[in-house]
C-alpha positions in Angstrom: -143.2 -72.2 -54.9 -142.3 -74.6 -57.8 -143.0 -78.5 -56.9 -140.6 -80.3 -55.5 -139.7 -83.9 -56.1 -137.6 -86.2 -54.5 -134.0 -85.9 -54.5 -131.2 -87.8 -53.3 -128.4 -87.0 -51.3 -126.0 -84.1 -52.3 -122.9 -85.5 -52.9 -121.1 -82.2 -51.8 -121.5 -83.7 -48.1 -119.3 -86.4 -48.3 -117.1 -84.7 -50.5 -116.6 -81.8 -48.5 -117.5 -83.5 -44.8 -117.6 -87.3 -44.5 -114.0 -88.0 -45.6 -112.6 -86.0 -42.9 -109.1 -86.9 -41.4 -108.9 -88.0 -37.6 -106.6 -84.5 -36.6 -107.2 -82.1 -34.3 -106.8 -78.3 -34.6 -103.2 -77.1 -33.8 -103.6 -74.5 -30.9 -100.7 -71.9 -31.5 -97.4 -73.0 -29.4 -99.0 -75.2 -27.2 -99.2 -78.3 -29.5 -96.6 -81.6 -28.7 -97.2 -84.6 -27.1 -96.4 -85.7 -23.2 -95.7 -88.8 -22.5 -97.4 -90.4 -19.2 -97.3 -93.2 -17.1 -97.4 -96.4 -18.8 -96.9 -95.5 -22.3 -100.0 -93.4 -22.2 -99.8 -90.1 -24.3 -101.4 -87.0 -24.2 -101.6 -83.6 -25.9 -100.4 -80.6 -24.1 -102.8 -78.3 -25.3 -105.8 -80.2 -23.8 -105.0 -79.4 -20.0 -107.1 -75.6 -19.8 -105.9 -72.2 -19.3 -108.7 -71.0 -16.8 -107.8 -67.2 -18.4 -109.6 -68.6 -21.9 -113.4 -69.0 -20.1 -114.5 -66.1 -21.6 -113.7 -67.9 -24.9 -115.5 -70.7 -23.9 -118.4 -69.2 -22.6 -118.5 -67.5 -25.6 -118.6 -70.8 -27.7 -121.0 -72.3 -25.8 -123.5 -69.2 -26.2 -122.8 -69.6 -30.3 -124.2 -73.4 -29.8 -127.2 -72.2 -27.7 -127.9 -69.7 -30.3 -127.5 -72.1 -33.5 -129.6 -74.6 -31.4 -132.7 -72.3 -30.9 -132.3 -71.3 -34.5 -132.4 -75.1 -35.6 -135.8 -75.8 -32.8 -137.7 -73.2 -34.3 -137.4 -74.3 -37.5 -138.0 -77.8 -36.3 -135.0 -79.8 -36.2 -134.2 -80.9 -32.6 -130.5 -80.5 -31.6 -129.0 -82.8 -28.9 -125.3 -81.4 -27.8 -122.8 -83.8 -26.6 -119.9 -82.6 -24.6 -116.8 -85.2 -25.5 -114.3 -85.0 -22.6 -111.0 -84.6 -22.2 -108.5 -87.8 -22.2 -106.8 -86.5 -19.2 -109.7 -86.0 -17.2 -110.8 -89.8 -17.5 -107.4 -91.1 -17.4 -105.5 -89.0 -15.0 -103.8 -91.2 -13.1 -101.6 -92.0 -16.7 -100.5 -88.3 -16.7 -96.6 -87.6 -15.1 -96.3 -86.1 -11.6 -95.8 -82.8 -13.4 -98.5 -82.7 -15.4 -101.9 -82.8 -13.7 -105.1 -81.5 -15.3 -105.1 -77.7 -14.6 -107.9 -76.0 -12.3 -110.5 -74.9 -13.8 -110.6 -78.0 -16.2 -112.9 -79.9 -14.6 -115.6 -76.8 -14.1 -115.4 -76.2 -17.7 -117.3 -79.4 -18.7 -119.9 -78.5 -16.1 -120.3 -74.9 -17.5 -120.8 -75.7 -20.6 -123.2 -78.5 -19.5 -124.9 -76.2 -17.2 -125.4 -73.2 -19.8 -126.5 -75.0 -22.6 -129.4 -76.5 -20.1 -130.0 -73.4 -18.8 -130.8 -72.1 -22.4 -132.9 -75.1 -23.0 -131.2 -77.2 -24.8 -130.9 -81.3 -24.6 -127.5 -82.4 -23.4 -125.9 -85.3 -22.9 -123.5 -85.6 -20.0 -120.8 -87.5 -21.2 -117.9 -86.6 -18.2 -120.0 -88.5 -15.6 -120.5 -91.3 -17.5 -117.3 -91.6 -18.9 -115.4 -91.4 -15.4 -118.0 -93.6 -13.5 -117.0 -96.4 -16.2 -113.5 -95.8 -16.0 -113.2 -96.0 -12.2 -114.4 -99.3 -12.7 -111.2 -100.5 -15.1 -111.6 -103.3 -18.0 -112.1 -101.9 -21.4 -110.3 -98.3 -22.1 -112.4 -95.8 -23.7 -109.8 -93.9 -24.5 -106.9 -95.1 -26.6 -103.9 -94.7 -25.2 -101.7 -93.7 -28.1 -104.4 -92.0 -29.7 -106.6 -88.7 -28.2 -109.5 -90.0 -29.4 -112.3 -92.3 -27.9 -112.0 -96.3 -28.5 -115.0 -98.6 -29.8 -115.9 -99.0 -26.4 -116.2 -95.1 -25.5 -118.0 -94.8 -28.5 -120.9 -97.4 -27.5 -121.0 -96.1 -23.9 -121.5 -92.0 -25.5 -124.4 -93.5 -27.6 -125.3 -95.3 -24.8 -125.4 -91.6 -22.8 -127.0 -89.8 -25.8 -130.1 -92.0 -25.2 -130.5 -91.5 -21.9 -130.2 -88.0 -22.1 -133.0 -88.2 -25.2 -135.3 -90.7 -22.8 -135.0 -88.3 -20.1 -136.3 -84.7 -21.9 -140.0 -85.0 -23.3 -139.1 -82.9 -25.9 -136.2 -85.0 -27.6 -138.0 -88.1 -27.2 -141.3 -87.1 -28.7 -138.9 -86.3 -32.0 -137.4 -89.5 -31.5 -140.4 -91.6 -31.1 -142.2 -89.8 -34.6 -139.0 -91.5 -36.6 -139.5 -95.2 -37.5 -137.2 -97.7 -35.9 -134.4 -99.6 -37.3 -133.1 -102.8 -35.8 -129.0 -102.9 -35.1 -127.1 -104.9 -32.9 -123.6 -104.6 -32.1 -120.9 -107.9 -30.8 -117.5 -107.5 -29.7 -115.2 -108.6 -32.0 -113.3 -112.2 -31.2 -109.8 -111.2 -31.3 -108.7 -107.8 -30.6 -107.6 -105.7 -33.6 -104.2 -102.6 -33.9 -105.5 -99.3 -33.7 -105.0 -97.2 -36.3 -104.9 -94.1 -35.3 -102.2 -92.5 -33.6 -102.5 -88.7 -34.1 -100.3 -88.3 -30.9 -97.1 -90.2 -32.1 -96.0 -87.7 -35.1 -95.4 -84.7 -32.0 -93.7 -86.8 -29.5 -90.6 -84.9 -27.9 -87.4 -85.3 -29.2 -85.3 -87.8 -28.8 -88.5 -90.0 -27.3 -89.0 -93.6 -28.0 -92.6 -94.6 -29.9 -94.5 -96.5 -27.6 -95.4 -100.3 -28.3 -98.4 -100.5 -30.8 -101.8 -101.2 -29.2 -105.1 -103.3 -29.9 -108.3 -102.1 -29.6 -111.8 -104.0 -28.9 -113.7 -103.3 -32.0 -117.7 -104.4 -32.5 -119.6 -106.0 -35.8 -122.9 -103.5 -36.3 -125.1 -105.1 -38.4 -128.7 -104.0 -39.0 -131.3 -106.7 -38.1 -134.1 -106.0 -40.8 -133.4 -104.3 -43.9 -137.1 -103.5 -44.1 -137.4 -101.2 -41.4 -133.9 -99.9 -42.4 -135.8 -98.5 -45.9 -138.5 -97.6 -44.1 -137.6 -95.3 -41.2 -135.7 -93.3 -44.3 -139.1 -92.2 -45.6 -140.1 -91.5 -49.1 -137.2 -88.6 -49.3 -134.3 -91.5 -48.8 -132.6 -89.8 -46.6 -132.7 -90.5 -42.8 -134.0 -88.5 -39.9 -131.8 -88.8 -37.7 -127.9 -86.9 -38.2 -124.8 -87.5 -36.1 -122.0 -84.5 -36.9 -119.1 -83.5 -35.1 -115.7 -83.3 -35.3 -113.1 -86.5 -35.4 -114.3 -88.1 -32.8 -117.7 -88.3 -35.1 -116.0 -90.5 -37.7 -117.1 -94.1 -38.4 -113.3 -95.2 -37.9 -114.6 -94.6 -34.2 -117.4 -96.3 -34.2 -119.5 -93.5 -33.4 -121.8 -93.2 -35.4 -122.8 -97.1 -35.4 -123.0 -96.9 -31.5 -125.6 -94.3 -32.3 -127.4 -96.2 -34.7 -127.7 -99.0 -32.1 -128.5 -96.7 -29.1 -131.4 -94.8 -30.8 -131.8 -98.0 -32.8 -132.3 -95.9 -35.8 -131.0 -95.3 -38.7 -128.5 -92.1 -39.8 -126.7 -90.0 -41.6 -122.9 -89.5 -40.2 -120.7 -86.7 -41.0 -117.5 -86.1 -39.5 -115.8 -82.5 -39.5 -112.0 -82.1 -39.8 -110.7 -80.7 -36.5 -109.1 -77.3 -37.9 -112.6 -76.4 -39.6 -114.0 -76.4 -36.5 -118.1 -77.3 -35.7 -119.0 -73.8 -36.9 -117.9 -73.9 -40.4 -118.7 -77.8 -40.6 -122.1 -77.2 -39.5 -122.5 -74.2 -42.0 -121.7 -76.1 -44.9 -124.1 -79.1 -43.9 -127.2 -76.9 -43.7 -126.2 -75.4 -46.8 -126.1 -78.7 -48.5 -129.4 -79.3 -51.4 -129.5 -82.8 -48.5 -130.0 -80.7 -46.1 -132.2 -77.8 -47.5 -134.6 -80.4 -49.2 -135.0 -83.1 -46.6 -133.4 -81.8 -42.9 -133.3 -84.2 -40.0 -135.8 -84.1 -37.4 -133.3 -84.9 -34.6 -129.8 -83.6 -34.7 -127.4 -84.9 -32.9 -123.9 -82.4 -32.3 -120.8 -83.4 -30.9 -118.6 -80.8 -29.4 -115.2 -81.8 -28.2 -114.6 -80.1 -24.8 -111.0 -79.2 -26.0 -112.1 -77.1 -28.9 -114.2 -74.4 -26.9 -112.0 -72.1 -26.5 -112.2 -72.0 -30.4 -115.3 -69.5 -31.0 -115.7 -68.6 -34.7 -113.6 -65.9 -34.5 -110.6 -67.5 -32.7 -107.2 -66.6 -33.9 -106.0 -70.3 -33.5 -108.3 -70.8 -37.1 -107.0 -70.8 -40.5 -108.2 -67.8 -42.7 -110.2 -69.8 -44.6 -112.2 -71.3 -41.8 -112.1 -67.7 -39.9 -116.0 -66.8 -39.2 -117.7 -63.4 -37.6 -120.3 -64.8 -35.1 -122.7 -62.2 -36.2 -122.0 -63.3 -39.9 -121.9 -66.7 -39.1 -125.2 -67.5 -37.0 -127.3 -64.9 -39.3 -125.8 -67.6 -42.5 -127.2 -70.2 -40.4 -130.0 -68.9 -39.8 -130.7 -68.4 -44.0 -129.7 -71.8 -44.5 -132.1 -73.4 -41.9 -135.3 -71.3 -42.6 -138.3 -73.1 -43.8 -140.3 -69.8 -43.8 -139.4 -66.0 -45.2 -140.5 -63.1 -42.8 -141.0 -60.8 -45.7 -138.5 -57.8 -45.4 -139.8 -54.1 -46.4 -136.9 -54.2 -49.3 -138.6 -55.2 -52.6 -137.1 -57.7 -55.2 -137.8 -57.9 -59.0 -136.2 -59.7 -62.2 -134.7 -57.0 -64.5 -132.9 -58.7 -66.9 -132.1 -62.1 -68.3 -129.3 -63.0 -70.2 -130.5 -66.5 -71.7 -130.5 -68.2 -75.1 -133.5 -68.9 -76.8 -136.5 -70.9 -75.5 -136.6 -68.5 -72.8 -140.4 -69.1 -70.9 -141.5 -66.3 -68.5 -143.4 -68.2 -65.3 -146.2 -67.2 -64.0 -145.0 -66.4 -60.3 -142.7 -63.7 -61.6 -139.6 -66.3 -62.3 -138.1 -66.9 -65.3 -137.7 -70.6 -67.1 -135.3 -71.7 -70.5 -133.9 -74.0 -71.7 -130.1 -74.9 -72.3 -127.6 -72.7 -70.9 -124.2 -71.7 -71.0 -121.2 -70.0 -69.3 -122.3 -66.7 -69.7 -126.0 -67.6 -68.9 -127.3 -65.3 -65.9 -130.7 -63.5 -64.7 -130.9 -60.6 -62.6 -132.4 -59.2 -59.6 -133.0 -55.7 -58.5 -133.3 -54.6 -54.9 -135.6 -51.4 -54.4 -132.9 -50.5 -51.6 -129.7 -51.9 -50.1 -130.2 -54.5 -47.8 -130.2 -54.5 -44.2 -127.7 -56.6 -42.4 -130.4 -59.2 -41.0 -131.7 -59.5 -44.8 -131.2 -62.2 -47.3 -132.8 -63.3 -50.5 -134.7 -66.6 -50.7 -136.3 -68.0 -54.3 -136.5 -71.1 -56.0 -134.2 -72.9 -58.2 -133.7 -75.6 -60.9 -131.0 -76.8 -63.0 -130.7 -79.8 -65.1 -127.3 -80.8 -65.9 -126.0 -78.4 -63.5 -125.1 -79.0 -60.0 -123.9 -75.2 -58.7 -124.7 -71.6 -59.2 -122.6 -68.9 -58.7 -124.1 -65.4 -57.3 -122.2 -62.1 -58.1 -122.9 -58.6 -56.4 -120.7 -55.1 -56.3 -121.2 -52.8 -53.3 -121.3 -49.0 -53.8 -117.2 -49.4 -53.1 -116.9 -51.3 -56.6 -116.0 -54.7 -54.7 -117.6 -57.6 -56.7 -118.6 -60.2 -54.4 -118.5 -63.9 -56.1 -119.7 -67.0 -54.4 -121.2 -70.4 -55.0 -124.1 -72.2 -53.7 -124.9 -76.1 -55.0 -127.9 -77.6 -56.2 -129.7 -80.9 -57.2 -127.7 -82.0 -60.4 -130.8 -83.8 -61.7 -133.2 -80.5 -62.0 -134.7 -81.3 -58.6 -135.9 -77.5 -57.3 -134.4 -76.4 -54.2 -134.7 -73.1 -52.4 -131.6 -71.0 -52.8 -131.2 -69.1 -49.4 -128.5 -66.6 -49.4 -127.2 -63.4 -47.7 -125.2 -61.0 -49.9 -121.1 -61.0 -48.8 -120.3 -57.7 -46.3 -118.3 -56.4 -49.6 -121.5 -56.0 -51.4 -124.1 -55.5 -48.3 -125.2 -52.7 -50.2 -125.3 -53.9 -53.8 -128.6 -52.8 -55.3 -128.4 -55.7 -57.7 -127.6 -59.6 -58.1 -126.8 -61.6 -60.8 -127.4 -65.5 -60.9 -125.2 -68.0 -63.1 -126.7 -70.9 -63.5 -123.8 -72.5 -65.3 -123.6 -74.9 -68.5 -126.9 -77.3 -68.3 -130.4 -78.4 -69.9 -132.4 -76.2 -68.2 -133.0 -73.6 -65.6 -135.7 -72.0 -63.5 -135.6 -69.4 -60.9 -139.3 -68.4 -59.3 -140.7 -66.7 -56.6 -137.8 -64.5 -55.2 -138.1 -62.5 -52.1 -136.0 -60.2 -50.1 -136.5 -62.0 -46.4 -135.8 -60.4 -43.1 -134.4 -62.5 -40.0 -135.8 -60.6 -35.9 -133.1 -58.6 -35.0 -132.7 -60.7 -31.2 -131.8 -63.7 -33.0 -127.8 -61.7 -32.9 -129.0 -59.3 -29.8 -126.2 -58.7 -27.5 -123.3 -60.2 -29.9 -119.8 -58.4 -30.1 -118.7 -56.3 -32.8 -117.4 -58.4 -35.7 -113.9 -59.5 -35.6 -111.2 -58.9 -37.7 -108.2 -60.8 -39.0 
């Protein structure tokens, strides 16, 4: 494989990830706003339609899957179930609104399964209603679905129990280096400023009064071990992702940093991408693919798991076949290629001058251009569980885009990014169902200095990692 010095972090994650809005997913017709007790709001589409458990078990057997994929290719995943505002808060909700049956054994099932397939979990439903039982601070805000500062601290609070209390998850906690962070509530209380419930209130309702929230001042305690517990690589060991709830406007992710008392990388998901497609795009990232955490920590809200990959409640564009979508995973994790009987080769290179053949059967130039490209032939079509793994480099660069045609004439086009600074990262990729059977691809490496492609290979994933999946959906 071609040497591969440090990088920094791909800026595609918090252009495509971080900035993410605090908005939930729209669920068809059941979206609006009820108003409870007190001034306290809620979203209608939260309380659970028992009929949609197969949908949620469903979900919950995608995360199981996605987190043995991550474990054996050694990143630890911790799952965190958020609950429900109206199951903490109940007795806010009007007499004619209670939390459906069924709601409550949700939380539990997915709790339960995701144990029962050996996976960490923190608990967060216990916790939350044990602290809210006893008043004072609200965790959740009341014009707002979303946890306050203070739910945030006692769910990082939870994650580290639930780390503490599995041998497993805090063995890969104790092999990061520690940070030191504290956390103080602020002096004076401070207006929330999120109020996603407020633009679907009914008709002819009156807002509510504006609230204040009790917000904390996280401040690292010694910068040195903060540099340190990063590593050479510079990027930390530790990630927090999730969906809106995982944004720093929530204080999440600090209350993380000062449970674990290490150091992180956040990323937030927008809530109608959903954790599958977010989580896609993260592994994907040259961040990811050149330096992956050791310890993952993913936040699942309970009110999105009737949302599997394929529900119809998605937008087209974030629309995912769970087959498609765990074996794309899968590429994108993999540290190590399971050779596949189908045989790659370089046939052709369409370069400008200074063109360098390398010794491990890649190809190395010098500047290229728009219409640069190099080509692979496959001895064979590929087998769904197949995907192509070598290593490139592109100085000045930044993406590459990959073109195939199937035997129906369909050219597939897609883009995969890359270190701008000529770093070498290991493009992973499965060819598009349009061009499954392509017998060739073609690699544009875009305008740039230079360019590199080594060592590629036709890699083939065990067929149980999508054993007893349904069909593929359609749209």
């Amino acid at each position: 494989m071609l040497k591969k010095p440090q990088a920094r972090l791909g800026q595609s994650i918090a252009a495509a990830l971080i900035a993410a809005a605090l908005m939930p997913a729209a669920h068809a017709e059941e979206t609006g706003t009820i108003v409870g007790k007190e001034d306290w709001l809620y979203f209608r589409w939260e309380r659970f339609d028992a009929s949609l458990m197969p949908e949620v078990d469903r979900f919950t057997d995608m995360l199981a899957r996605a987190g043995r994929v991550m474990a054996a290719n050694d990143v630890h995943v911790v799952f965190t179930v958020t609950p429900l505002k109206l199951q903490i808060y109940p007795q806010y909700l009007p007499a004619d609104f209670g939390a459906a049956p069924g709601t409550e054994n949700r939380n539990q099932r997915m709790v339960q399964a995701l144990r029962a397939a050996g996976m960490t979990v923190a608990d967060q439903l216990p916790a939350f209603q044990a602290e809210a039982a006893k008043g004072g601070e609200p965790l959740f805000l009341r014009l707002d679905s979303h946890w306050t500062p203070t739910g945030a601290m006692l769910a990082g609070q939870t994650i580290r129990k639930a780390i503490d209390a599995d041998p497993k998850a805090s063995g890969v906690l104790a092999s990061i280096p520690e940070a030191q962070f504290e956390a103080s509530p602020n002096g004076e209380r401070e207006p929330s400023l999120t109020t996603d419930l407020l633009p679907t209130l009914p008709a002819g309702a009156t807002a509510p009064p504006a609230e204040t929230v009790l917000r904390y001042t996280v401040q690292a305690l010694d910068a040195g071990s903060v540099d340190a517990l990063t590593g050479e690589s510079g990027v930390p060991q530790v990630t927090v992702i999730g969906s809106s709830f995982t944004h720093p406007g929530t204080q999440y992710p600090d209350a993380v940093r000062v449970a674990l008392q290490r150091q992180l990388l956040d990323i937030s998901i927008p809530g109608r991408q959903g954790p599958f497609v977010g989580m896609e795009n993260y592994t994907r990232d040259p961040a990811f693919q050149l330096h992956p955490p050791k310890l993952l920590i993913w936040e699942v809200p309970e009110r999105d798991s009737v949302n599997p990959p394929d529900s119809p409640w998605r937008d087209a564009e974030y629309f995912r076949d769970g087959k498609e979508w765990l074996l794309n995973l899968a590429t994108a994790v993999s540290r190590n290629c399971a050779t596949s009987p189908v045989a790659v080769q370089l046939s052709e290179a369409n370069l400008p001058d200074a063109q360098t053949r390398l010794a491990d059967g890649g190809v190395g130039y010098g500047p290229s251009n728009a219409d640069s490209y190099v080509q692979l032939d496959f001895a064979q079509a590929l087998d769904t569980t197949d995907y192509l793994w070598a290593d490139v480099a592109i100085q000045g660069g930044g993406t590459v885009r990959l073109e195939a045609t199937g035997s129906n004439g369909k050219t597939a086009t897609w883009s995969i990014g890359v270190p701008e600074d000529g770093t070498p990262v290991p493009l992973k990729t499965r060819l598009p169902a349009d061009a499954r059977d392509a017998r060739s691809l073609r690699i544009f490496p875009g305008a740039g200095e230079n360019f590199a492609v080594a060592q590629p290979a036709v890699c083939r994933h065990e067929a149980s990692l999508i054993a007893g999946l349904p069909e593929g959906a359609k749209r």
